[in-house]
C-alpha positions as CSV (number, residue, x, y, z in Angstrom):
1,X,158.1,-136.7,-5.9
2,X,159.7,-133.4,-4.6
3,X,161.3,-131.1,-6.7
4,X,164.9,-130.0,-6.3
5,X,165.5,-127.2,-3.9
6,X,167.2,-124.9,-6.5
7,X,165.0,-124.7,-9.2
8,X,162.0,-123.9,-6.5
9,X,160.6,-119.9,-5.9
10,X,162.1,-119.7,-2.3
11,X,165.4,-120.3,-4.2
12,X,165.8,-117.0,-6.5
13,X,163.9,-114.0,-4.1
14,X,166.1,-111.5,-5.7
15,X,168.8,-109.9,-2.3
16,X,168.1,-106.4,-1.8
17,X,169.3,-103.7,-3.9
18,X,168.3,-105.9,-6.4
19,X,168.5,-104.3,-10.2
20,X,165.2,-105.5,-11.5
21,X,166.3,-105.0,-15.2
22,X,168.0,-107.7,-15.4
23,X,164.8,-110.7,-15.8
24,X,164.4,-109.1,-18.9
25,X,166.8,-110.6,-20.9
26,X,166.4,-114.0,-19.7
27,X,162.1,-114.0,-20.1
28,X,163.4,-112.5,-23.6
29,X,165.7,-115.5,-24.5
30,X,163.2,-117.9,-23.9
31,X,160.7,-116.3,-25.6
32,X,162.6,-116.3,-28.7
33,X,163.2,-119.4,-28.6
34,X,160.2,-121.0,-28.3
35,X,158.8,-118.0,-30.9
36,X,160.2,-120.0,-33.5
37,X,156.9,-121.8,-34.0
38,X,155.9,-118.3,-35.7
39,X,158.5,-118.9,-38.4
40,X,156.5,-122.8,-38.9
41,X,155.6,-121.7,-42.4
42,X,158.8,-121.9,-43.4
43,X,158.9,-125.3,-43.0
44,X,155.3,-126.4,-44.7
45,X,156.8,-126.2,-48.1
46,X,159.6,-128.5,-47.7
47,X,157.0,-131.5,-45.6
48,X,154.7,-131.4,-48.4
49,X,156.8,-132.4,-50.4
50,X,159.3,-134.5,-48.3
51,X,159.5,-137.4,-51.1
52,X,158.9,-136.0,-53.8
53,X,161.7,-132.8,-52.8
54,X,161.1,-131.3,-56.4
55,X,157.6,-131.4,-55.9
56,X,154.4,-133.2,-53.8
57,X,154.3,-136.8,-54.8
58,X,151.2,-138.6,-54.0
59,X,152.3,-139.8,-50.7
60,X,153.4,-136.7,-49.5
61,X,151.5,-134.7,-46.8
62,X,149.2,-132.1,-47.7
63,X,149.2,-128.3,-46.5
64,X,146.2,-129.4,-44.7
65,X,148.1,-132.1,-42.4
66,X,151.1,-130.0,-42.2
67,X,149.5,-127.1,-41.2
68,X,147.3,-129.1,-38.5
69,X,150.8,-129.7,-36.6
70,X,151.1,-126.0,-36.2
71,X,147.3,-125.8,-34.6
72,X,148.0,-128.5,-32.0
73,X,151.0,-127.0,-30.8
74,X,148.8,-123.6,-30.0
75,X,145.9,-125.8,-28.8
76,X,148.8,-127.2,-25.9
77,X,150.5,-124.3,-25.8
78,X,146.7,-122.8,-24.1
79,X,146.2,-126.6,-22.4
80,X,149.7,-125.9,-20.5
81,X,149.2,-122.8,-20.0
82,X,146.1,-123.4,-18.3
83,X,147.2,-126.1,-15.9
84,X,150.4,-124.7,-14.9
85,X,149.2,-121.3,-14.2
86,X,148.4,-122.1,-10.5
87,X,151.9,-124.5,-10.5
88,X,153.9,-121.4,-11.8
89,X,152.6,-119.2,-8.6
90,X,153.9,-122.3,-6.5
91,X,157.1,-123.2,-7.5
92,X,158.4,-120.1,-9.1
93,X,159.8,-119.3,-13.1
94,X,162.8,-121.5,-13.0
95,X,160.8,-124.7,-12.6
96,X,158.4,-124.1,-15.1
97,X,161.2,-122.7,-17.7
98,X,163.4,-125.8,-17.3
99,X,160.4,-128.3,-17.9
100,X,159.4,-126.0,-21.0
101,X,163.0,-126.3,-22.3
102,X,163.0,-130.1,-21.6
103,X,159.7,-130.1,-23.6
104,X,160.0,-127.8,-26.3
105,X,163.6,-128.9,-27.3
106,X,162.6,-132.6,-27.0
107,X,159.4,-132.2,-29.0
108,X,162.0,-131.1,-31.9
109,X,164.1,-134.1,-31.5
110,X,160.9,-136.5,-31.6
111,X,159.7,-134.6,-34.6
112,X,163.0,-135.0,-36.4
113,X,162.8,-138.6,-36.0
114,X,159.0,-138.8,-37.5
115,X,160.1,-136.3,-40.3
116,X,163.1,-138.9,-41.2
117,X,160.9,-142.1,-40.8
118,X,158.2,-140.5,-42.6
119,X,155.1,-140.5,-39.6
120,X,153.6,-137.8,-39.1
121,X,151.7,-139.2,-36.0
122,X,155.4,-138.7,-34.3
123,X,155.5,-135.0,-35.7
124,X,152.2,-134.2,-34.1
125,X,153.7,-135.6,-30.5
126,X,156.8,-134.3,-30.8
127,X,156.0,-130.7,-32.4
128,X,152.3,-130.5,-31.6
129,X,151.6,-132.4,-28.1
130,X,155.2,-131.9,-26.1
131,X,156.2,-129.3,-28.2
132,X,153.1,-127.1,-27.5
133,X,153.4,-127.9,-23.5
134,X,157.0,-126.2,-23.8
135,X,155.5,-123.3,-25.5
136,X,152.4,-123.3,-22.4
137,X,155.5,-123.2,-19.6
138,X,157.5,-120.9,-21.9
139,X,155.0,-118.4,-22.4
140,X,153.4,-118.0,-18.5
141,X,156.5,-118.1,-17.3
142,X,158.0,-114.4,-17.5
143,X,155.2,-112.8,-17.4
144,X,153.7,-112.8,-14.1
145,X,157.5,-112.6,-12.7
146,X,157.9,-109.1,-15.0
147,X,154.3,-107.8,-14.4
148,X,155.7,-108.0,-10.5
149,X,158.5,-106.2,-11.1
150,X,157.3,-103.5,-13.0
151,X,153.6,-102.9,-11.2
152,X,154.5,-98.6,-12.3
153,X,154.3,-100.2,-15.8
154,X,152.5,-103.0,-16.7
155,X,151.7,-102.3,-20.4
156,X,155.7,-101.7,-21.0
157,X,156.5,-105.1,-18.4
158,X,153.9,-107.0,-20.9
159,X,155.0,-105.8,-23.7
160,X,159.1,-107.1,-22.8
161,X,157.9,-110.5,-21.6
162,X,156.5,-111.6,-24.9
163,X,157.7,-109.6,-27.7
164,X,160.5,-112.1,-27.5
165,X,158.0,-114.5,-28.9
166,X,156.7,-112.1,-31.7
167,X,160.4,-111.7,-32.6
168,X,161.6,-115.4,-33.0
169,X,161.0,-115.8,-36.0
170,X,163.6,-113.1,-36.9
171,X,166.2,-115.3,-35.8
172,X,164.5,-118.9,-36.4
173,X,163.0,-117.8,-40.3
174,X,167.1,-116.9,-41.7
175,X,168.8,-120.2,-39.6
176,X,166.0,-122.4,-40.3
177,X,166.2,-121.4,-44.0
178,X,169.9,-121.6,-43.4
179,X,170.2,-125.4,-42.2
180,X,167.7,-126.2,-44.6
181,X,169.9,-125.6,-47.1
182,X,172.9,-126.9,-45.6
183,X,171.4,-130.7,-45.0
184,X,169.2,-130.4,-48.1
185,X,169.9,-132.8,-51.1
186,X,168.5,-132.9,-54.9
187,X,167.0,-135.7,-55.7
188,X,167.7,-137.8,-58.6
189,X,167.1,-136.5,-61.9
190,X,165.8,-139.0,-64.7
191,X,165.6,-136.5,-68.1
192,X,163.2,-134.7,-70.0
193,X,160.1,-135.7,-69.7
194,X,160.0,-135.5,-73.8
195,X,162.9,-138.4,-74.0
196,X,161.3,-141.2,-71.9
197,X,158.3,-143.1,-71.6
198,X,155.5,-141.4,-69.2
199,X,152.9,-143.7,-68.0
200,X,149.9,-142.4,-65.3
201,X,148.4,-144.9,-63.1
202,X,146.1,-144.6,-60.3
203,X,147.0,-140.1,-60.9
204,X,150.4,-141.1,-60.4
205,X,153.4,-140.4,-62.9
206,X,155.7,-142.8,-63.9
207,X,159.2,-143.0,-66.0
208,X,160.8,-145.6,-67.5
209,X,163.7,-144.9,-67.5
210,X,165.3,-148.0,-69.0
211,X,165.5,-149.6,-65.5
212,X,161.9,-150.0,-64.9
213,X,158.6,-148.5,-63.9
214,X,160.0,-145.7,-61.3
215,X,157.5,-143.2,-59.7
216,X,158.2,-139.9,-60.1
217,X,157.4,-135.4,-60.1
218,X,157.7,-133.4,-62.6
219,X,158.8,-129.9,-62.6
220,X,159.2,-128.0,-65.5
221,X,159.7,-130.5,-68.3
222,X,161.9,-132.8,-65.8
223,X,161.3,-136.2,-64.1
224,X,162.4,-136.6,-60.6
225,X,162.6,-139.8,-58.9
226,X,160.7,-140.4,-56.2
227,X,162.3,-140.8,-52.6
228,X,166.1,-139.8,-54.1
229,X,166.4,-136.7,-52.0
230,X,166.2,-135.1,-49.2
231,X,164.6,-131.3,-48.2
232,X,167.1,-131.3,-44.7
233,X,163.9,-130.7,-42.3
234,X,164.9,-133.8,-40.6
235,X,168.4,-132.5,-39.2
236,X,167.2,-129.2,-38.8
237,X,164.7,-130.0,-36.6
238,X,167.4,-132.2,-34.4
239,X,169.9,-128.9,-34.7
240,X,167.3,-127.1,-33.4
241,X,166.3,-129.0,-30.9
242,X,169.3,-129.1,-29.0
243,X,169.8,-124.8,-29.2
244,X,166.7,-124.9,-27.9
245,X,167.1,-126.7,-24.8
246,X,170.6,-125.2,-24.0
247,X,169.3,-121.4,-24.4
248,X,166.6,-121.9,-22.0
249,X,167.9,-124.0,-19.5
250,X,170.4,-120.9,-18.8
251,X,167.6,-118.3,-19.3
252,X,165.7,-120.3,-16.5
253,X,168.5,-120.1,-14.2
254,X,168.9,-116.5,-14.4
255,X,165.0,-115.7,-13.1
256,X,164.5,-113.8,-9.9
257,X,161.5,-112.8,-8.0
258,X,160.9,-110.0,-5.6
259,X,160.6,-110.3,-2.2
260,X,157.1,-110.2,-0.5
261,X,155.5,-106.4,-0.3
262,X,158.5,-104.8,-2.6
263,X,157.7,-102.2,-4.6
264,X,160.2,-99.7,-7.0
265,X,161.6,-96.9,-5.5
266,X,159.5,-93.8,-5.2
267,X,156.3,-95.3,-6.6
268,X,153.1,-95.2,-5.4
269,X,150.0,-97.2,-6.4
270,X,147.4,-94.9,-8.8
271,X,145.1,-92.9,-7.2
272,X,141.8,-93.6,-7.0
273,X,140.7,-91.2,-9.6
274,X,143.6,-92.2,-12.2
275,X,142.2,-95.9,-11.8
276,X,138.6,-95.4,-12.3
277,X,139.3,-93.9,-15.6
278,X,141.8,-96.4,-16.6
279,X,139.8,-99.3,-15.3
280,X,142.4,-100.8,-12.8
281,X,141.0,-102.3,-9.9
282,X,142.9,-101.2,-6.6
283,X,142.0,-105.0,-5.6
284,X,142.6,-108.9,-6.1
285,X,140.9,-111.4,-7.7
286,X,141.6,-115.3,-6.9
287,X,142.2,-117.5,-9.9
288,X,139.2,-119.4,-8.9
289,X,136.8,-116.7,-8.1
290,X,138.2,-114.6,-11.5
291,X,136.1,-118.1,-13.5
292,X,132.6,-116.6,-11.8
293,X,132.9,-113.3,-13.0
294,X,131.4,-112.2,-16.6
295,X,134.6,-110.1,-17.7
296,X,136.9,-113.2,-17.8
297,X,134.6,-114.7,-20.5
298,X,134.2,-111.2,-22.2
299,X,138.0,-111.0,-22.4
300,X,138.2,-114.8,-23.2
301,X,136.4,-113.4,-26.3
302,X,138.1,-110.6,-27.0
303,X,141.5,-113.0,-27.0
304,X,140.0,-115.7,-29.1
305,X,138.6,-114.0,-31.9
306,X,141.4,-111.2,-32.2
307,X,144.0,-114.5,-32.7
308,X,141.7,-116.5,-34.9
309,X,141.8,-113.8,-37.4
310,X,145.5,-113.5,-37.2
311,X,147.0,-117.4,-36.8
312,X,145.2,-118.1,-39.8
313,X,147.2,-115.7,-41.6
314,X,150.3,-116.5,-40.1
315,X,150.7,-120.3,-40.6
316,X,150.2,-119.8,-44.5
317,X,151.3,-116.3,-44.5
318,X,154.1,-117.4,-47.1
319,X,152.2,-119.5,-48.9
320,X,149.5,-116.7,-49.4
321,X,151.5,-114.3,-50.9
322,X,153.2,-116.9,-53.1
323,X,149.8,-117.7,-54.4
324,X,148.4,-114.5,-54.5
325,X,150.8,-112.9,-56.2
326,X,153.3,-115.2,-57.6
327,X,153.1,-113.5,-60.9
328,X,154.1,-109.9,-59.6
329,X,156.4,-111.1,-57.8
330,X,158.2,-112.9,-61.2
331,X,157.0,-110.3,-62.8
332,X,158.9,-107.7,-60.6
333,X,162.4,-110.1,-60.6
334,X,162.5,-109.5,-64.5
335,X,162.7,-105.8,-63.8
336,X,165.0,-106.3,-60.8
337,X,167.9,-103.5,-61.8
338,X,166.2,-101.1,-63.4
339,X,163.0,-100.1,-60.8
340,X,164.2,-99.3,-57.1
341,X,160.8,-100.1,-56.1
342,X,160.9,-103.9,-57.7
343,X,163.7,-104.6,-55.9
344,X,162.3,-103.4,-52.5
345,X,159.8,-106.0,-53.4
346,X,161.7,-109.2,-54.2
347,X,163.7,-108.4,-51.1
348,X,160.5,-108.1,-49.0
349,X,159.3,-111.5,-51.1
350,X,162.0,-113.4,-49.7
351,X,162.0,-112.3,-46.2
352,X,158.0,-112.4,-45.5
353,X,158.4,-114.8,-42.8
354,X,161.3,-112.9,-40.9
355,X,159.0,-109.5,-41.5
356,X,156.5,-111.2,-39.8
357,X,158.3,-111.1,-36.9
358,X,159.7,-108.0,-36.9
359,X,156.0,-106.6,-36.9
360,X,155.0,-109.4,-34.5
361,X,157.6,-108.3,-32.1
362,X,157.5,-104.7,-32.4
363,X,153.2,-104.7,-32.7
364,X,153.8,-106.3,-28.4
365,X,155.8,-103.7,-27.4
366,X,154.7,-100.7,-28.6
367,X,150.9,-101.6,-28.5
368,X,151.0,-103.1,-25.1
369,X,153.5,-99.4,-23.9
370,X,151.0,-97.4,-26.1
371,X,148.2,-99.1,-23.5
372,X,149.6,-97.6,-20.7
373,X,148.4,-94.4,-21.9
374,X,145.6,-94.7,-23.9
375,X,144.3,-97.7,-22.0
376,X,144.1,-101.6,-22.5
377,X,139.9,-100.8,-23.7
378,X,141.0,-98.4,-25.5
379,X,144.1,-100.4,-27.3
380,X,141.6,-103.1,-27.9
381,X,138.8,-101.2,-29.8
382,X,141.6,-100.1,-31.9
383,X,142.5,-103.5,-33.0
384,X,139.1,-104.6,-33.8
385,X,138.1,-101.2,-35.9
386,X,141.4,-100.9,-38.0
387,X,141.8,-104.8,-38.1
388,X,138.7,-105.0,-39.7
389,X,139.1,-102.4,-42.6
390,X,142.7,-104.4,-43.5
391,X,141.0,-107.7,-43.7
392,X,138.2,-106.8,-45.7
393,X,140.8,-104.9,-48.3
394,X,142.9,-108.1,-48.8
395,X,140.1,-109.6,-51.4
396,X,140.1,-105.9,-53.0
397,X,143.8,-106.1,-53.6
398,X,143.5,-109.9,-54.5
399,X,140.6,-109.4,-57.5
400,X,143.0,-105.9,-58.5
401,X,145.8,-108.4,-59.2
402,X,144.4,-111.2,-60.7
403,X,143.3,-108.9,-63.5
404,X,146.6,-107.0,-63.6
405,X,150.1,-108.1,-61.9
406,X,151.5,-105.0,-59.9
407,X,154.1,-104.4,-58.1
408,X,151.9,-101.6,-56.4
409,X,149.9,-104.3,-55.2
410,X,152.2,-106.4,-53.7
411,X,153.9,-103.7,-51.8
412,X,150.2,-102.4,-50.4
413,X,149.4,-105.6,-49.2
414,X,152.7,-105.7,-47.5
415,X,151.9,-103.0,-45.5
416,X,148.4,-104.5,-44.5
417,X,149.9,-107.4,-43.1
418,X,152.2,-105.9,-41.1
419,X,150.2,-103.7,-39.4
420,X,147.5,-106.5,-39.0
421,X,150.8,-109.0,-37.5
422,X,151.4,-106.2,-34.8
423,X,147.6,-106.3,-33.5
424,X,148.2,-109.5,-33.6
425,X,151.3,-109.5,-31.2
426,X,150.0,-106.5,-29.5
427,X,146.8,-108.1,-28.3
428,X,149.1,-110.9,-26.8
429,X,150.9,-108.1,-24.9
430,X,148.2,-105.4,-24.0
431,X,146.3,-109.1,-22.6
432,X,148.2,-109.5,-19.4
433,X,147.8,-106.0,-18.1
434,X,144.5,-106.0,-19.3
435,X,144.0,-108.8,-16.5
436,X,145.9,-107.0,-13.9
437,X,143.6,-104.1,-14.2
438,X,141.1,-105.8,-13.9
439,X,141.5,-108.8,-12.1
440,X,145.1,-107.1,-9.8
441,X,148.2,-108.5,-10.1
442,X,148.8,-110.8,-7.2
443,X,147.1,-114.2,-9.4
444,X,147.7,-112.6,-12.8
445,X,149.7,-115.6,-14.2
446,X,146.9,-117.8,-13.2
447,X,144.3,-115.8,-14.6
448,X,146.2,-115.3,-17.9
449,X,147.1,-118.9,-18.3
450,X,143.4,-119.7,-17.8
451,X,142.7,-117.5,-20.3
452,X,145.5,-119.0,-22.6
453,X,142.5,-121.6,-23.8
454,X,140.9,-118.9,-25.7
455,X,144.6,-119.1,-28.0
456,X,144.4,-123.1,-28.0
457,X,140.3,-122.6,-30.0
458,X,142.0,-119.8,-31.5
459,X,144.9,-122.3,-33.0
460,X,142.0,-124.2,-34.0
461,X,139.6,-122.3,-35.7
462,X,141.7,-119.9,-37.6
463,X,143.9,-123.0,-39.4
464,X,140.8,-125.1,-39.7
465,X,138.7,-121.8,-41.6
466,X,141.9,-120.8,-44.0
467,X,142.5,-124.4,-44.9
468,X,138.9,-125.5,-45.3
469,X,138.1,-122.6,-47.2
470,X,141.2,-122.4,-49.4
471,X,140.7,-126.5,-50.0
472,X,137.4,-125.3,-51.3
473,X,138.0,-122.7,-53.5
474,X,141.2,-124.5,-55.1
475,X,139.0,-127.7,-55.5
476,X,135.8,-125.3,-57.3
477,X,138.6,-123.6,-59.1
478,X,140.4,-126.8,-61.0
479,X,137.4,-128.3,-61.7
480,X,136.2,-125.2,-63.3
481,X,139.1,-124.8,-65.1
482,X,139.5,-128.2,-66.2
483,X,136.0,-127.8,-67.7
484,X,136.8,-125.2,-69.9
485,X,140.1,-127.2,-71.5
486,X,139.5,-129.4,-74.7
487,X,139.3,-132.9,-73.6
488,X,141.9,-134.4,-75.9
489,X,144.6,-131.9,-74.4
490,X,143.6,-132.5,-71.5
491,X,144.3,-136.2,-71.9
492,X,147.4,-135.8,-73.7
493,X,148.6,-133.0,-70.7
494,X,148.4,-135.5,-68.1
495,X,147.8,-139.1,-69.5
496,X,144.5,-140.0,-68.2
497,X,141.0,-138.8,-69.0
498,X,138.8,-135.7,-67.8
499,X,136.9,-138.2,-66.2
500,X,139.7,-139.3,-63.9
501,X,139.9,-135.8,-62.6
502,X,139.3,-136.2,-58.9
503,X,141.8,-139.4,-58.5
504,X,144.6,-136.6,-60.9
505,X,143.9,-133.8,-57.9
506,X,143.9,-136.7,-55.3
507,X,147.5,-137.2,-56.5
508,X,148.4,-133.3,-57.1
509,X,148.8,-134.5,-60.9
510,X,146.6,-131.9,-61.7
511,X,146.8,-128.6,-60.2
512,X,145.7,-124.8,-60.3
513,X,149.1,-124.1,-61.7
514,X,149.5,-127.1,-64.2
515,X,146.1,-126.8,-65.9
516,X,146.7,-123.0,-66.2
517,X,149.3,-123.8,-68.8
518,X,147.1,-125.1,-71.0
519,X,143.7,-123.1,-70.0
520,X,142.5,-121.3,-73.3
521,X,144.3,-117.7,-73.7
522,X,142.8,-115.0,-72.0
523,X,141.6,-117.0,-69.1
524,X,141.7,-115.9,-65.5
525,X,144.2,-117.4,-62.8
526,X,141.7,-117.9,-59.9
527,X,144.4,-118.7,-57.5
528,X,144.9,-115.0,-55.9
529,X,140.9,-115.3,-55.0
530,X,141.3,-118.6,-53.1
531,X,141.4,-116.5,-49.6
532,X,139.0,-113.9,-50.1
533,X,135.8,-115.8,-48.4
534,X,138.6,-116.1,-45.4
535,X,139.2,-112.7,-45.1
536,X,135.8,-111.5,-45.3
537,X,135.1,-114.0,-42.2
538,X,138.0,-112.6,-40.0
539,X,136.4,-108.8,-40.3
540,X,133.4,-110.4,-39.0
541,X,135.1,-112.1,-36.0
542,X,136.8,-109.0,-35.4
543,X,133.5,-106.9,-35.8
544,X,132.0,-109.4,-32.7
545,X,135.3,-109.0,-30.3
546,X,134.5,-104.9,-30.6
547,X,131.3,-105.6,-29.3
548,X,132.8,-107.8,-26.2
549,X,135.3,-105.5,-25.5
550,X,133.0,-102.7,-24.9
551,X,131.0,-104.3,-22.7
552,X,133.3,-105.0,-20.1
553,X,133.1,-103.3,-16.9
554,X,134.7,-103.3,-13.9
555,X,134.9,-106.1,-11.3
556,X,131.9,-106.2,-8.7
557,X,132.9,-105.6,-5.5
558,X,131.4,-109.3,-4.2
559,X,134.3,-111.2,-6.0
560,X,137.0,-109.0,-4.5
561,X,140.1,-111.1,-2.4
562,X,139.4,-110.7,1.4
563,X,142.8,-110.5,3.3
């Protein structure tokens, strides 16, 4: 089936006397939209506990599942990016950005729709599968087209095309958190759980109410029913959805491309002395031949392992600090008024996610400009060495907290994870240029969609290591715990035996949180140390991409494009 005329490459060659600032803003537009996936943490604590709104009930998802929607949207974001790459130097931007905005849009509306009915198989097509092919097209899209137009900066041209995407989750963290509210509904409150009858079966809670056995969550020393409200993620995602599509459908029509053998004015190609000592190859590469070559695989590396240690982070960011320092951060709102510096941090508590962002967005544009001057190698080993003295201090800060609540611990770590989000989002930007220096420009957005996959293993392993580690150390820690409580307050706590402990965590009856309530006094909240073996792991994946990185060398002459 051929496409229509108008959305193909041959459409939009930009007239002379074209102003080439002026792709920008549309490659920007679509980046922030589809950026939003940055700001998914958001949503993970209102689907685990979609039933049970005041808390998980046992047929609610677990962070586990939830979080797994997040990885298979950045496993198709790499999968798209990697098929379409050649596609995109066929037909052109507009193509590819109108299917992403088809995709990512309708991936929302499909999720809504398994987020209402309660399937999560729908969520992980909607979100994960269609959704993450949108993100593929959105991402390739601009770059390429803006590494073409700005060839007397690449770095800077890098850095505009995706920073969008590090900065989506300015604007999708405060109006998702914004509809949630709106469309969000309390669910039915039954009493105090100390004036009606509790009953446990099976690890779950009941009430009886007076109108029978009704299933229900407990938070505080109140009994919610089961299935009576609603945390709005449903509409929200169908809001959003629609935004979606409409933004970049008109940032897709506003793409241009330069015509064959333009260049800016005045500017001339480096010499060859400036481009030996920068490593930027004065040649091409095909997108076939760039496979056989050992410096796609070293960079492929480099990518991979430089995102694993920072998606990890970023789909539980939220939920990391919460755990980690949850009692600072109370302990910081009671002082709210009279310490300038507590309020700094309950402000900077309840906007982590859109901070994220900020750093993400800013970390692409000034690391991947910075590279133009200092070099993408150079960029790179800087990532890896700093990268890994920040990880390895976040299980230092962690033990430092769980002994003693501080604000000064809080606000450190803070500043860790910001400056580990923009290496984050500046190895994203610095990436492309890196390729174009070594690989030229002319089949860059092949090359870089190819090398996309290392972000889809990257969606997998850093998600997969933070849950399965965390899962570990929460399920060693309440069993620990639970050990060390007297059995008869144990039993009359939660209205089954010590024995029936695993079905109790099975059915988040018993948690971290509910059996510290009743731990003997004096004893130690192990929750801030659930991420520590996870941190420890990142610094050594980042140790192994320094080693990659400085072991790539130029391209060997025998792979070089023949005209």
């Amino acid at each position: 089936m051929s496409l229509p005329k108008f959305l193909l490459k041959e459409a939009i060659v930009a007239p002379e006397g074209f102003n080439r600032w002026r792709v920008p803003p549309a490659s920007i537009a679509i980046h922030l939209c589809i950026g939003s996936v940055y700001a998914w943490s958001n949503f993970s604590p209102a689907l685990i506990r979609e039933l049970g709104v005041a808390g998980s009930a046992a047929d609610d998802w677990s962070l586990t599942s939830v979080t797994w929607i997040f990885s298979v949207a950045i496993v198709f974001l790499g999968l798209a990016a990697a098929i379409a790459g050649k596609w995109l130097e066929r037909v052109g931007p507009r193509c590819v950005g109108v299917t992403a905005a088809f995709l990512w849009g309708g991936g929302f509306l499909i999720g809504s729709l398994g987020v209402a009915t309660h399937q999560i198989w729908l969520l992980y097509l909607g979100y994960g599968v269609l959704g993450g092919c949108g993100l593929g097209l959105g991402y390739v899209s601009p770059v390429s087209t803006l590494i073409k137009w700005f060839p007397d900066r690449r770095g800077m041209a890098a850095g505009m095309a995706i920073m969008g995407f590090g900065g989506g989750a300015i604007i999708a963290a405060p109006m998702e958190k914004w509809l949630l509210s709106v469309f969000a509904k309390a669910p039915e409150s039954l009493g105090d759980v100390s004036t009606i009858k509790m009953i446990t079966e099976g690890g779950r809670r009941f009430a009886d109410a007076g109108d029978g056995l009704r299933e229900v969550v407990v938070s505080g020393q109140e009994a919610f029913a089961v299935g009576t409200g609603n945390t709005g993620v449903a509409m929200t995602f169908l809001t959003l959805g629609i935004a979606y599509f409409v933004v970049m459908n008109i940032a897709s029509f506003s793409y241009r491309v330069p015509a064959e053998g333009w260049s800016p004015a005045g500017w001339r190609p480096p010499t060859e002395q400036t481009a030996s000592k920068k490593m930027i190859s004065r040649n091409h590469v095909h997108i076939d031949q760039a496979l056989k070559t050992p410096q796609f695989y070293l960079l492929w590396i480099v990518l991979c392992f430089n995102v694993t240690a920072g998606i990890g982070v970023l789909g539980v960011a939220k939920t990391m600090m919460n755990e980690i320092f949850g009692p600072t951060i109370t302990q910081a709102r009671g002082g709210a008024g009279t310490n300038s510096l507590t309020t700094v941090v309950i402000w900077f508590a309840i906007n982590y996610v859109a901070m994220i962002g900020v750093f993400n967005m800013l970390g692409r544009f000034v690391w991947a400009s910075a590279s133009d001057y200092l070099g993408r190698k150079n960029t790179f080993h800087c990532f890896f060495v700093l990268g890994t003295l920040l990880y390895s201090s976040i299980p230092f800060m962690a033990q430092a907290v769980s002994r003693e609540p501080s604000v000064f611990w809080l606000t450190t770590f803070c500043v860790v994870t910001m400056v580990i989000f923009t290496m984050y989002g500046g190895g994203f930007a610095t990436i492309p240029a890196y390729l174009a220096d070594i690989f030229g420009s002319r089949f860059v957005g092949g090359i870089h969609g190819r090398l996309l996959t290392a972000w889809s293993t990257a969606g997998v392993l850093g998600p997969l290591a933070i849950t399965t580690l965390r899962a570990w150390s929460s399920d060693t820690a309440i069993q620990d715990l639970a050990r060390s409580i007297d059995t008869e307050k144990f039993e009359k706590t939660f209205g089954a035996p010590l024995l029936q402990l695993p079905e109790l965590m099975q059915a988040k009856t018993v948690t971290i949180a509910s059996l510290m309530k009743i731990a003997p006094l004096g004893t130690i909240d192990p929750t801030p140390g659930l991420y520590d073996t996870t941190m420890y792991m990142m610094a050594g994946l980042l140790v192994l991409a320094f080693f990659a990185n400085s072991a790539i060398r130029p391209v060997d002459d025998r792979h070089h494009l023949r005209e």
